[in-house]
C-alpha beads as a LAMMPS data file, in Angstrom:
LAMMPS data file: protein, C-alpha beads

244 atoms
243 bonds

1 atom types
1 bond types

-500.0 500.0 xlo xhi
-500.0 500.0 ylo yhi
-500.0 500.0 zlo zhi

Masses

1 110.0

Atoms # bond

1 1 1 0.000 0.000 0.000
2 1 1 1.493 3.404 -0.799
3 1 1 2.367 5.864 1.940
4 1 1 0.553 8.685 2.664
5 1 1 1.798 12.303 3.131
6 1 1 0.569 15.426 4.470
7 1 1 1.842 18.817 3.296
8 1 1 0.733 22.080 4.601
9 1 1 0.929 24.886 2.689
10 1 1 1.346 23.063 -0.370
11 1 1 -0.974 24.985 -2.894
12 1 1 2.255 26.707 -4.035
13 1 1 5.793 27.794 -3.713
14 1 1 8.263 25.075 -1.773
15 1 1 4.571 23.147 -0.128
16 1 1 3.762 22.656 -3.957
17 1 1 7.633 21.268 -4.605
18 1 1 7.667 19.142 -1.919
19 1 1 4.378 17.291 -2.450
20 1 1 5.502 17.232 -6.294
21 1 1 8.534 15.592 -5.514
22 1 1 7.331 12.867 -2.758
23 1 1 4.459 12.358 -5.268
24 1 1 7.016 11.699 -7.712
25 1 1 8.491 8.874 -5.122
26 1 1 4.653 7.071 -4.647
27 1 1 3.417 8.701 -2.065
28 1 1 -0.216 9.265 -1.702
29 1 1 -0.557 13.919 -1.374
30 1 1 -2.676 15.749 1.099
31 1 1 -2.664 19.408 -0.060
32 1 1 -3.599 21.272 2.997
33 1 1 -3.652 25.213 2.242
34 1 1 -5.920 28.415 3.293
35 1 1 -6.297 29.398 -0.076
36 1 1 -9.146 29.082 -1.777
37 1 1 -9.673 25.450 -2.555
38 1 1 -9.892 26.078 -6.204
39 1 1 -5.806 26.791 -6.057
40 1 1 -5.598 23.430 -3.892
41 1 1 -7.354 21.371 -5.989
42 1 1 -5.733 22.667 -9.311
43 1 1 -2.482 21.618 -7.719
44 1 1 -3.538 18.380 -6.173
45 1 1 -5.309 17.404 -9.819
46 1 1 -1.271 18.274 -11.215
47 1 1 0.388 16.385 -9.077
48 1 1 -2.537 13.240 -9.437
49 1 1 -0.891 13.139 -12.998
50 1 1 2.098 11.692 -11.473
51 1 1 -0.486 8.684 -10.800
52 1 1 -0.714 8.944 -7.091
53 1 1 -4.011 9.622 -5.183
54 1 1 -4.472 12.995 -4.017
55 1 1 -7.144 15.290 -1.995
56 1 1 -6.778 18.806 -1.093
57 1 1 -8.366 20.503 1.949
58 1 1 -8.796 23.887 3.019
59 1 1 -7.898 23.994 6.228
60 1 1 -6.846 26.805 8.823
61 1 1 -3.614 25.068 10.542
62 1 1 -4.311 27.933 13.878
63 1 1 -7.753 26.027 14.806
64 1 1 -6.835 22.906 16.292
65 1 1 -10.507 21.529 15.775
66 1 1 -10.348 21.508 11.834
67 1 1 -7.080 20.030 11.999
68 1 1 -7.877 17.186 13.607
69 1 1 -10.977 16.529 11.623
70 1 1 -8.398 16.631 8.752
71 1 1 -6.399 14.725 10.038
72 1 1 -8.858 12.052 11.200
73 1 1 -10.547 12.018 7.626
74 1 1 -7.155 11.595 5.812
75 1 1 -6.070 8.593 8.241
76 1 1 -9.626 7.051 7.593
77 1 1 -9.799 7.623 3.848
78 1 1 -6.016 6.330 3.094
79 1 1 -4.946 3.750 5.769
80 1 1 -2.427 5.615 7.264
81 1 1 -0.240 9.010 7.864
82 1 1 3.188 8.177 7.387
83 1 1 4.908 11.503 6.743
84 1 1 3.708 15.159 7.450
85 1 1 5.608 17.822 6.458
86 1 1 4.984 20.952 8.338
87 1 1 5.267 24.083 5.772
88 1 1 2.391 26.334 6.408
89 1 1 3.904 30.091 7.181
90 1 1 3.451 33.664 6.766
91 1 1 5.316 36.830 7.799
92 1 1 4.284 40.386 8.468
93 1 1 8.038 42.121 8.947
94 1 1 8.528 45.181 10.840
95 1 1 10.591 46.667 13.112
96 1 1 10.190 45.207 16.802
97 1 1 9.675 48.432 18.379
98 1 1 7.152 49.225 15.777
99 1 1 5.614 45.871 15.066
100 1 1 2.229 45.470 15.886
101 1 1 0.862 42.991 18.800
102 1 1 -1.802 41.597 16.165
103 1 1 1.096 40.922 13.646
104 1 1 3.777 39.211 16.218
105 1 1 0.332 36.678 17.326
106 1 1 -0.584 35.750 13.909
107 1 1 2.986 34.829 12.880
108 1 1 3.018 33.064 15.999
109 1 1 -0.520 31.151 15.768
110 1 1 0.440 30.375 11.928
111 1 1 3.747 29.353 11.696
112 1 1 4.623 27.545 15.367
113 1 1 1.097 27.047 16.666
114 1 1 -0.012 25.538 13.389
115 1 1 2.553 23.183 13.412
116 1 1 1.811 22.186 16.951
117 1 1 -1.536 21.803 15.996
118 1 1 -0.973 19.391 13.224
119 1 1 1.969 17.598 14.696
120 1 1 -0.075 17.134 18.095
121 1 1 -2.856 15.383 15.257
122 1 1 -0.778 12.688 13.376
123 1 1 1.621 11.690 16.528
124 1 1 -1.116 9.422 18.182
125 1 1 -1.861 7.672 14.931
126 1 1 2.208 7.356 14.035
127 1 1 2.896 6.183 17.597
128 1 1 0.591 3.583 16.600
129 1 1 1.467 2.787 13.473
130 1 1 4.987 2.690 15.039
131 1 1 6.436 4.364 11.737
132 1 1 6.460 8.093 11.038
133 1 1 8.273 11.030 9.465
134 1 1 7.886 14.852 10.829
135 1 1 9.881 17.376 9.015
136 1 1 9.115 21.292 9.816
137 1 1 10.070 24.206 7.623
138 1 1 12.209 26.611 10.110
139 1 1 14.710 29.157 8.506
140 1 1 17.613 30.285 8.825
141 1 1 16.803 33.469 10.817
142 1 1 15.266 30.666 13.158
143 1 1 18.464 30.112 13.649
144 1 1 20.854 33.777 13.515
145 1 1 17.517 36.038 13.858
146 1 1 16.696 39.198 11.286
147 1 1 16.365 42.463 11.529
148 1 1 12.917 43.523 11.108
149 1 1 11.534 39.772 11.815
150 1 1 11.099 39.706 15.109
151 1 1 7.785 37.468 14.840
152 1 1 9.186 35.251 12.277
153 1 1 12.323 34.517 13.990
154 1 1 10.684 33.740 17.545
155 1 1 8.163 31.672 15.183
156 1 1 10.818 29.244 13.583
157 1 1 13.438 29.158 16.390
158 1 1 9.985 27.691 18.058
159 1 1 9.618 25.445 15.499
160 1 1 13.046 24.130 15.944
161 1 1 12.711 23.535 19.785
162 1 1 9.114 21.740 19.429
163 1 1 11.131 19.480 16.480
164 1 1 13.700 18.164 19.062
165 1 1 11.494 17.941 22.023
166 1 1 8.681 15.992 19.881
167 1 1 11.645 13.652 17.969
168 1 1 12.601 12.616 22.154
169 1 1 9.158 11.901 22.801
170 1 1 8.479 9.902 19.682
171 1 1 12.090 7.974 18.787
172 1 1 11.248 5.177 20.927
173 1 1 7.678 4.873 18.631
174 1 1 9.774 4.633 15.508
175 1 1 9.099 8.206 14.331
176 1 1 11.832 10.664 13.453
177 1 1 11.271 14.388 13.903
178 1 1 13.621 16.754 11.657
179 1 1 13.745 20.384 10.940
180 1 1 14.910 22.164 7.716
181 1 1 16.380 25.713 7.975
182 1 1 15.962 27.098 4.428
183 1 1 18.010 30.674 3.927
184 1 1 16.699 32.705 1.067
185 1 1 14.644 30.372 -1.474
186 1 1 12.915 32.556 -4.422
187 1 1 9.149 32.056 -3.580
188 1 1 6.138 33.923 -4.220
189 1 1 6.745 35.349 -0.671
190 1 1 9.900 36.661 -1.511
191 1 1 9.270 37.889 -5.095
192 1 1 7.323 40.781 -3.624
193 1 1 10.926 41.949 -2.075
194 1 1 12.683 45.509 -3.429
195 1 1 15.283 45.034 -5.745
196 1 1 17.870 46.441 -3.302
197 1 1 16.983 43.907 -0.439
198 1 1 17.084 40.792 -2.935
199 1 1 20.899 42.512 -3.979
200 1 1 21.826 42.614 -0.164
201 1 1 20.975 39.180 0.094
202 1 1 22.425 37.854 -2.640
203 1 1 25.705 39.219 -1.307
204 1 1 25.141 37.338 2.293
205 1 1 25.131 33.672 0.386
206 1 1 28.228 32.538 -0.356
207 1 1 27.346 30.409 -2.971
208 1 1 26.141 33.832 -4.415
209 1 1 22.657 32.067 -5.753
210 1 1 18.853 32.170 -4.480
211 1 1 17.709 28.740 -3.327
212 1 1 14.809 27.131 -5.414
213 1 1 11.676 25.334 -3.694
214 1 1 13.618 21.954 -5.154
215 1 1 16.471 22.284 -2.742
216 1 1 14.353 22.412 0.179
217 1 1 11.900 19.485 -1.339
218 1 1 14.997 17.547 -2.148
219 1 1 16.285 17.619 1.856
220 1 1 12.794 16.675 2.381
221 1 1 12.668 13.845 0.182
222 1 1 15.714 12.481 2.009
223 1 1 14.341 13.273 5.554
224 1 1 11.181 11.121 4.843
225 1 1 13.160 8.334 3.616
226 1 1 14.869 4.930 4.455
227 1 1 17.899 6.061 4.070
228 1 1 17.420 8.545 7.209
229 1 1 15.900 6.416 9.816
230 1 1 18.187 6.889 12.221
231 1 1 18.467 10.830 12.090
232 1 1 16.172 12.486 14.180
233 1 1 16.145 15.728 16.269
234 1 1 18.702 17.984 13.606
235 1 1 18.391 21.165 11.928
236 1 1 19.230 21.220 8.426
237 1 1 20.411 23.946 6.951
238 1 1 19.645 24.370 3.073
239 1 1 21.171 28.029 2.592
240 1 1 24.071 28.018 -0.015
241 1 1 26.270 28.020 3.041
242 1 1 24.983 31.077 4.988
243 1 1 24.898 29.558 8.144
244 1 1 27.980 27.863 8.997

Bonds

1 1 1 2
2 1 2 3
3 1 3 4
4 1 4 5
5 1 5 6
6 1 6 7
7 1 7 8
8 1 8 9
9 1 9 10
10 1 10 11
11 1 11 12
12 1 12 13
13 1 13 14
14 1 14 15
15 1 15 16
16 1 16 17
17 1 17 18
18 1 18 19
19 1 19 20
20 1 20 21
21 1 21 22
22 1 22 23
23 1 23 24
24 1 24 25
25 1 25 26
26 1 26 27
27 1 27 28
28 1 28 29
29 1 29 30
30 1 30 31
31 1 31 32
32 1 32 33
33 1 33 34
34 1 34 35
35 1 35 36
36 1 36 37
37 1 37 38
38 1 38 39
39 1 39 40
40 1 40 41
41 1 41 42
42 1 42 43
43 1 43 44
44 1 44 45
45 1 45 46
46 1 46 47
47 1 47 48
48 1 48 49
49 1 49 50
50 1 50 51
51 1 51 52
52 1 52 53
53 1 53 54
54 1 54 55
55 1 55 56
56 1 56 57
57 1 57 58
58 1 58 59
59 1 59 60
60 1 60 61
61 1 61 62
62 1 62 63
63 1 63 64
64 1 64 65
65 1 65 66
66 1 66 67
67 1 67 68
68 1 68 69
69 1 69 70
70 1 70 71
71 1 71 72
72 1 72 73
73 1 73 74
74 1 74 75
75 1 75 76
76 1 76 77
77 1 77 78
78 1 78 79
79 1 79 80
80 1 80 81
81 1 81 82
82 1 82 83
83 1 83 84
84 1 84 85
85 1 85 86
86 1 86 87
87 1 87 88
88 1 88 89
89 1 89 90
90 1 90 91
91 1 91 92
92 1 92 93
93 1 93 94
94 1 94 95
95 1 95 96
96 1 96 97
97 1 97 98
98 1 98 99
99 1 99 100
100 1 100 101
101 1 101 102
102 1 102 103
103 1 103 104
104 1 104 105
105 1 105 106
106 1 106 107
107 1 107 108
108 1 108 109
109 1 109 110
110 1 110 111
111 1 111 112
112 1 112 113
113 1 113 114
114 1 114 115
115 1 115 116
116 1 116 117
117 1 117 118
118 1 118 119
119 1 119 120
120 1 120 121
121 1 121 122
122 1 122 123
123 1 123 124
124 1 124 125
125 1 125 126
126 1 126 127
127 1 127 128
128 1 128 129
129 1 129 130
130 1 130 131
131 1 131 132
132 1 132 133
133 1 133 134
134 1 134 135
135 1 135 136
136 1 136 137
137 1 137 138
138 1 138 139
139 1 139 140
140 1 140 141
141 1 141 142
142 1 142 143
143 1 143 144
144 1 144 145
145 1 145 146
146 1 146 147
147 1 147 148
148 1 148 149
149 1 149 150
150 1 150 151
151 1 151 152
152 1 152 153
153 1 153 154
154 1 154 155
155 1 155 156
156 1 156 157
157 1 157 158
158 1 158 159
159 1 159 160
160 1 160 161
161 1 161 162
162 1 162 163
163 1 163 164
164 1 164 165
165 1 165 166
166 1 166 167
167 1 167 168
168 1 168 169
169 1 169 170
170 1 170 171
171 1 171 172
172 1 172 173
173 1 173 174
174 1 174 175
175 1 175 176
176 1 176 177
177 1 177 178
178 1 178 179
179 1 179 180
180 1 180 181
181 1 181 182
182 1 182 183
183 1 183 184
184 1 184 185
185 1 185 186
186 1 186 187
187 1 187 188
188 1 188 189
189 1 189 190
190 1 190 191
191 1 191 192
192 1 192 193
193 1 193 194
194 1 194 195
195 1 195 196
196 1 196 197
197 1 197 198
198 1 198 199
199 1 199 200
200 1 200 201
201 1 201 202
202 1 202 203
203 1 203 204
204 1 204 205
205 1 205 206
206 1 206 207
207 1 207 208
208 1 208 209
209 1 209 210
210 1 210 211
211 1 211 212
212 1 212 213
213 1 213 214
214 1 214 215
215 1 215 216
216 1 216 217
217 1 217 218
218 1 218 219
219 1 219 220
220 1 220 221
221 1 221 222
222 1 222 223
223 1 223 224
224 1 224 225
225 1 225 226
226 1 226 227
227 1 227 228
228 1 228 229
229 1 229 230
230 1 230 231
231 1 231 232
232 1 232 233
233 1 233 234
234 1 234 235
235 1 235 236
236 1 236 237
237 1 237 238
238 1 238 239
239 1 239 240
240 1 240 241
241 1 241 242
242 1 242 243
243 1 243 244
């Protein structure tokens, strides 16, 4: 029976190159977005080319309730949950003395809360199952921090400390929990940036090159594989070698 894997965020940008490429390795896709479902379902009818069965939900990842229901139909409907990959995120950057309370809780309820949410919703049926793989989307400025993303980097360094604290809990259960650090990936999200900020960037990479949603779906692909059953509990870094 094929494996099943869940993919938040996935309508687009790295979500949609991640569930692409484990589609392209058998697995059965969940596109979970808040987009309208339209943009979901055009993306999970794509990647259903690839010959793999796929469903998209809408799904807000901050309301515990409708995950779960997810969650509960998914594990009904295919037999199992064997990898999620946590990838759901926003930001709303600002400076911290200027940044609004509203902004700093969304960040927070989106990017670390959702993935509590969701995580919290497949670990009783992969402790079960006694096979799982968890991999979260942090970043890099999870890692260093970033001027003007105060919200963002509390959210992923978060994200990072609920990774190693759920991969203790769970390694006994035979399920791995891993984190990937992207640096600057060219995204949708970061398309919108000014010409002089994407220059100033460029310059911080030493491999002096954007990363594309494949990189990070590639370290993904790995993650959720054989090959990496006994890693569980690291931070990779996928950043051309800005963190080091």
């Amino acid at each position: 029976m094929a494996k099943t894997a869940i993919v938040t965020g996935s309508a687009r940008g790295i979500g949609k190159a991640i569930a692409t490429k484990l589609a392209g390795e058998g697995f059965n896709i969940i596109i979970i977005d808040a987009c309208p479902i339209e943009n979901s379902e055009e993306t999970a009818a794509e990647i259903a080319k690839l010959g793999v069965k796929t469903k998209a939900y809408k799904c807000n990842v901050t309301d515990s309730e409708e995950v779960n229901k997810v969650v509960e139909e998914v594990n009904s409907e295919f037999g199992s949950v064997d990898v999620l990959v946590n990838n759901a995120g926003i930001t709303r950057d600002g400076l911290f003395v200027r940044m609004k309370e509203e902004d700093f809780d969304l960040v927070i309820a989106v990017n670390l809360k959702g993935t509590y949410n969701f995580t919290r919703a497949v670990a009783p049926i992969m402790m079960k199952q006694r096979s799982g793989r968890i991999v979260s989307i942090s970043s890099i400025v999870g890692i260093q921090g970033n001027a003007g993303q105060a919200n963002y980097s509390a959210s992923k360094a978060g994200v990072i400390g609920l990774t190693k604290s759920v991969a203790r809990e769970l390694a006994s259960r035979g399920v791995t929990a891993n984190a990937i650090a992207p640096g600057y990936v060219e995204t949708p999200m970061t398309a919108v940036l000014s010409d002089k900020v994407k220059e100033a960037m460029l310059e911080a990479i030493p491999m002096k090159r954007y990363g594309q949603p494949e990189d990070i779906a590639n370290a993904v692909s790995f993650l959720v594989s054989d090959q990496a059953s006994y890693i569980t509990g690291q931070v990779l870094s996928v950043d051309g070698g800005m963190h080091m």
